[in-house]
N, C-alpha and C positions, 0 to 999 in steps of 0.2 A: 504494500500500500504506500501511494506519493506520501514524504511529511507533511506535506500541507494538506493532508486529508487524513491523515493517519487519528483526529482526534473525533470519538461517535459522536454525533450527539443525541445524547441522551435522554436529556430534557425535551428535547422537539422544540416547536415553535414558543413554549411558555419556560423553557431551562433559562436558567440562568446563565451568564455570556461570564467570564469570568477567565481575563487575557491573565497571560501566565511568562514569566522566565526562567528556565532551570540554566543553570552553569555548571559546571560537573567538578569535581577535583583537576587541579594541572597537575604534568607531572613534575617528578622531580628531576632536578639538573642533573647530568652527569658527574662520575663521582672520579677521584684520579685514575684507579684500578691501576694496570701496570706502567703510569706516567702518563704525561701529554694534556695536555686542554682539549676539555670536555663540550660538549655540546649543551644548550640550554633547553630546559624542559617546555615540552608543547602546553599549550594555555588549555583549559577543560572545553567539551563539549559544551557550546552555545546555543540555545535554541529557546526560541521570542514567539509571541503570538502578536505582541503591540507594535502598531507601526509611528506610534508618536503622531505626528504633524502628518504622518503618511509618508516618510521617507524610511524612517528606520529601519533594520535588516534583522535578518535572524544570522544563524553562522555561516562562515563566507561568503558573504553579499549573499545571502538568498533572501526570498521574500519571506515574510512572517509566515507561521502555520496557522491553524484555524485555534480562535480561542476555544477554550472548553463551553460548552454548553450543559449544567448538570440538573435534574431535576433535583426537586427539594427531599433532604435526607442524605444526600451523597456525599461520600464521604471520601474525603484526597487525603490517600496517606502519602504522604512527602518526605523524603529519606537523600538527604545531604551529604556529597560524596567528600573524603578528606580528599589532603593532595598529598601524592607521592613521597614517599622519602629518597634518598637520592638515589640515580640509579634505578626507580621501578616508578610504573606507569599511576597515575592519579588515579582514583574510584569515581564509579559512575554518579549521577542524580538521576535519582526518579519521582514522578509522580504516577500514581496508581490509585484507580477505583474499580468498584465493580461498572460493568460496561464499557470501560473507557481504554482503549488502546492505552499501556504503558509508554507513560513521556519517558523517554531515557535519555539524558546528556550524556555522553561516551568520558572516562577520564582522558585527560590529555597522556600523551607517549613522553616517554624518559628522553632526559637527551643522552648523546651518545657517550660512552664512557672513555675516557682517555684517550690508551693507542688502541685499543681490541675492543670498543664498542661500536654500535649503530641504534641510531636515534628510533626510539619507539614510536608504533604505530597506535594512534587515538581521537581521539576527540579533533585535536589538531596535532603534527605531527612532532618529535624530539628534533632537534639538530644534530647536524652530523659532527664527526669529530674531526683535526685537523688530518690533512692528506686524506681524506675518504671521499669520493665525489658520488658514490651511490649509498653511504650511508643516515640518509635524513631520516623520518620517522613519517609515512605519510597520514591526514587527516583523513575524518569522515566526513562524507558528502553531507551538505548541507547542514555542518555544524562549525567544521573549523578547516585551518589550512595545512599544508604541509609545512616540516620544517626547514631552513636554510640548510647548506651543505659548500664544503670545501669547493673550490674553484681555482687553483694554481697562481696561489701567489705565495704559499710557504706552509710548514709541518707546524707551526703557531694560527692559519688559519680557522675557526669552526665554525659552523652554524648559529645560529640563535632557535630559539625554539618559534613555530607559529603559534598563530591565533586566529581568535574567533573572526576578526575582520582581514589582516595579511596575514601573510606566509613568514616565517622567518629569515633575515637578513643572510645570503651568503658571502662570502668572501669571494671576491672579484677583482683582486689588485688593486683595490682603489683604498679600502677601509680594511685594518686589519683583523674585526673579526666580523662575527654575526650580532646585531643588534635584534634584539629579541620582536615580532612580529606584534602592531598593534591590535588591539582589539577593538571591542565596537562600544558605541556609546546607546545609552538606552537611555528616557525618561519613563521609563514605564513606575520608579519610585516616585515622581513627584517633580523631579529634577536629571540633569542630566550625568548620567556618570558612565564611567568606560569602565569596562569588563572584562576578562579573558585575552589580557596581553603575553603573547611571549617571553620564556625567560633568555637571557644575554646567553650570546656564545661567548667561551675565554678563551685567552691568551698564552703563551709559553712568555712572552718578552714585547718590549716595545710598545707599550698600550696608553696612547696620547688621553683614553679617557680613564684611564686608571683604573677601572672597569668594566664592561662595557654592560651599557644597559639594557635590562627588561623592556618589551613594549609598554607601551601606555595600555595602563586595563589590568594592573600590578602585576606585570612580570619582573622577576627579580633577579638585578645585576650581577654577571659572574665575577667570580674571582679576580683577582690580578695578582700574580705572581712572580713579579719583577719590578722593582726599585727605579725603574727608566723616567716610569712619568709619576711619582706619586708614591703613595705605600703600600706594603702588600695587603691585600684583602682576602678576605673570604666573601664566598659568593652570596647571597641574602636569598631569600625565602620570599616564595609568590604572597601576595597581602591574603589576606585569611577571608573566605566568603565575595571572592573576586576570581576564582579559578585559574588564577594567574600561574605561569611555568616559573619554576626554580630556575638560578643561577648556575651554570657548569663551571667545573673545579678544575684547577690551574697548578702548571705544575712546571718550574724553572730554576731561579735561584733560590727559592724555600718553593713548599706545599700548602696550596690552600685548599678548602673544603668548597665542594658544592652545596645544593641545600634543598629545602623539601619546596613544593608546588603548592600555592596556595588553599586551603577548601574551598567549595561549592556553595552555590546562593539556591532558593527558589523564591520568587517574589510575587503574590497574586494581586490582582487588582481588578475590584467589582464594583458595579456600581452600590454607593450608601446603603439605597432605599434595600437592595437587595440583600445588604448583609449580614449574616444572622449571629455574629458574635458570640461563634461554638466552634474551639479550636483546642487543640491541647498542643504541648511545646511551651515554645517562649517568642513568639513570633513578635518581632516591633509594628507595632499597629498605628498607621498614621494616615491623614487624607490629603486629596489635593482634589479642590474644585468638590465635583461629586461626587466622587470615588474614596473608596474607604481601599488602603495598601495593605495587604501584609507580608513581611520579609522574613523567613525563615531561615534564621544562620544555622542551625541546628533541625534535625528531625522532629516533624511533627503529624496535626493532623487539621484540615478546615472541611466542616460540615457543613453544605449547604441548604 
């Protein structure tokens, strides 16, 4: 079944219309393993039903899916994926009811590990590690993109991890590594914020940005492990309920560490009149206009 169809509805012409974001766990950065700069972790699985103003996207550019329609009594259990630790691929989000095709955001792929890895395959994909030009981590259709990969400018080049709006940055002789791939922006909370950016590809040496960054959408900057431009780093961690990909780890004049891929969000938004104020979890419950939001950083449940 297309995604943009894949949600029943259930309620018919009297259900309740109730637009939805899941984001899935990113993964996590690549880790040293047997030396070299590591690839950065792919951003989580993005998928929107709100088109905003009517422009807004779901993951890689596609158009939103069908908001949920549920009759009264239905119950969305929603189960919020973590992210990655380094090295291994982020956890899914779901939403699930009875009748309702399961929403799944894919976790994002690992990036690639040192010299003997290759960037996971997920949500959106890992980035490759230096010298590997077939190993990036590819995305899932119509949630996120693949990640950056080696291009022949040195054994210091890698990937950046993708995301939900680009692909992650390759190394191309121009920039020496991968800059982590951005994500998309959503008001579907009230306001606009970016989500599911890729994490930074790292460096062996020479790194004018002293680490190279995360997309916008909290992907998190890798390592830098040489003293050229700055100080050494360790690589930082996707923001927490942004599904953002981890930082890949570096490895030169000292070792630095990669890091884990951000968690997963699920965000619903219905209209006031309709909302029945029967949820469990710890869901932030706030409105914009006429819509009543709620954002689940954590698993729960909303009853309609």
């Amino acid at each position: 079944m297309s995604l943009n169809k894949r949600i029943i509805n259930t309620g018919g012409a009297g259900g309740t219309e109730i637009f939805f974001l899941a984001v899935a766990g990113g993964g996590g950065g690549g880790g040293n393993g047997c030396g070299g700069p590591a690839g950065g972790g792919g951003a989580g699985g993005y998928i929107s039903s709100w088109a905003g103003a009517g422009s807004e996207k779901s993951g890689a550019g596609s158009t939103p899916v069908d908001p949920i329609s549920a009759s009264s009594g239905t119950v969305l259990t929603i189960t919020i994926g973590s992210g990655g630790a380094v090295n291994a691929n982020g956890n899914d989000t779901t939403i699930s009811a009875t009748g309702l095709d399961t929403i799944q955001a894919i976790g994002g792929g690992k990036g690639a590990q040192g010299c003997d890895g290759v960037g996971g395959t997920g949500g959106s994909g890992g980035g490759a590690r230096g010298y590997d030009y077939n190993g990036r981590g590819q995305g899932t259709a119509l949630q996120g993109t693949s990640g950056g990969y080696y291009h022949a400018f040195g054994p210091n080049a890698t990937g950046g991890g993708g995301a939900g709006g680009s692909g992650g940055a390759s190394n191309n002789g121009v920039a020496f590594t991968g800059y982590g791939g951005v994500g998309i922006s959503s008001t579907i909370s009230g306001s606009a914020v970016f989500r599911a950016g890729g994490g930074g590809g790292a460096v062996s040496y020479y790194n004018a940005d002293g680490a190279t960054p995360g997309g916008n959408g909290g992907g998190g900057n890798a390592a830098n492990a040489s003293s050229y431009y700055g100080n050494y780093l360790d690589a930082t961690a996707g923001t927490s309920n942004t599904g953002g990909g981890g930082g890949g780890a570096a490895s030169y004049s000292v070792t630095r560490s990669g890091a884990a891929g951000g968690s997963g969000v699920v965000i619903l938004r219905l209209l006031t009149a309709n909302y029945t104020g029967t949820y469990t979890g710890s869901p932030s419950i706030t409105t914009s206009g006429d819509y009543t939001i709620l954002t689940f950083n954590s698993s729960g449940t909303y009853t309609s």
